[in-house]
N, C-alpha and C positions, 0 to 999 in steps of 0.2 A: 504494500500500500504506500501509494507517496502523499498523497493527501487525503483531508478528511474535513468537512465544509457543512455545518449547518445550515441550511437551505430557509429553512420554515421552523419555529417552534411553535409548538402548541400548545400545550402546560409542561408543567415537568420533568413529567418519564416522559414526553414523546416529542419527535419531532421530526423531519423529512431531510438526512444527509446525504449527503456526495462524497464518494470513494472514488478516487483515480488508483491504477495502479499504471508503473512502468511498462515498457514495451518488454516481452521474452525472449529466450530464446535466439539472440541476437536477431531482433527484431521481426521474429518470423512474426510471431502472434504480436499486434500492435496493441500501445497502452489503449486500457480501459478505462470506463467511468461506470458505475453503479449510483443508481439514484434509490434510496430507499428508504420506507416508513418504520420506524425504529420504535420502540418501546422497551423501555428499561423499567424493572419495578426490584425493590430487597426480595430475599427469597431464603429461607430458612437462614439466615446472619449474613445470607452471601448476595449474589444480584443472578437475577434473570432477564436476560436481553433477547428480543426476538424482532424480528424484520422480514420484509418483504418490497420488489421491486414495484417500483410505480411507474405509470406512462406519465414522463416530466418533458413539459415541451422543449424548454431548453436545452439545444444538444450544443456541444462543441464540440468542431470538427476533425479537430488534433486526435478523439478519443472515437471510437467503437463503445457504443453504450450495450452494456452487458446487460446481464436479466436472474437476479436473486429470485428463486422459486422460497416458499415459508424457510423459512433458518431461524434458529437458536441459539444462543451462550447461556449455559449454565455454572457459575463459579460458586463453590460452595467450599466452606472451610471442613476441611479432616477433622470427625466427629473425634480420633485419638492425637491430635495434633492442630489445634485450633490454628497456628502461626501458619498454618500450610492448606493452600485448599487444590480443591480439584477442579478442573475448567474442562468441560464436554462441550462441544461445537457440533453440529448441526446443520450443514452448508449442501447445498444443491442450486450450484452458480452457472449459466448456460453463458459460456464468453458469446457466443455469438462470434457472425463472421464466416469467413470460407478458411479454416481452421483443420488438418487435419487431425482424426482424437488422439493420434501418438502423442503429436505436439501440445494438445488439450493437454493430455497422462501428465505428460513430464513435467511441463510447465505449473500446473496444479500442485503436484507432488513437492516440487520444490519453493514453491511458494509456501506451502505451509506450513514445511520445513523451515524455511525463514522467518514466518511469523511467530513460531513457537518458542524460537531464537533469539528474534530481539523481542520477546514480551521475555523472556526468562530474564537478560541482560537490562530494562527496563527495571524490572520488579529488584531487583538487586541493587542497584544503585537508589531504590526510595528508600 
């Protein structure tokens, strides 16, 4: 993800954000944009975050706008270890595009792989 853009608030679990991510793959797969409707609420001491893409008229043309089917975050702290929680993801992301699904596979895999990476590297330094 290279950016992240509140669009619309609503109250305050919810509100309509913009996700860019970078181009892949040396630039086979070009950056994206996700436009979607967000809702965060506490969830047993921890948060529950769920979203879904919206038809947002505003495109920019730099970006391939992508398509979030229902997705989830669940972070919840270790009922034997409260300092440590557990974060379950929930993603069914369609890049969209003339894309082959190899290039889909790897690109995906290693994205996630990297988000896992700098959220661990993030959480370490608060």
């Amino acid at each position: 993800m290279t950016s992240m853009d509140i669009l619309e608030h609503f109250e305050e679990n919810c509100c309509v954000m913009r996700y860019t991510t970078a181009g892949q793959l040396w630039n086979i797969i070009s950056p994206r944009e996700f436009v979607d409707f967000s809702y965060t609420v506490g969830y047993e001491e921890g948060l529950l975050s769920c979203g879904v893409s919206l038809d947002w008229s505003e495109k920019r043309p730099e970006f391939i706008r992508g398509y979030n089917h229902p997705c989830g975050w669940f972070c919840v702290p270790l009922k034997d270890n409260p300092h440590q929680s557990l974060l379950t993801g929930y993603i069914q992301t369609d890049l969209r595009g003339m894309i082959p699904q190899s290039a889909v596979n790897t690109a995906m895999a290693s994205t996630l792989i990297n988000f896992y990476g700098d959220l661990q590297k993030a959480l370490q330094k608060a």
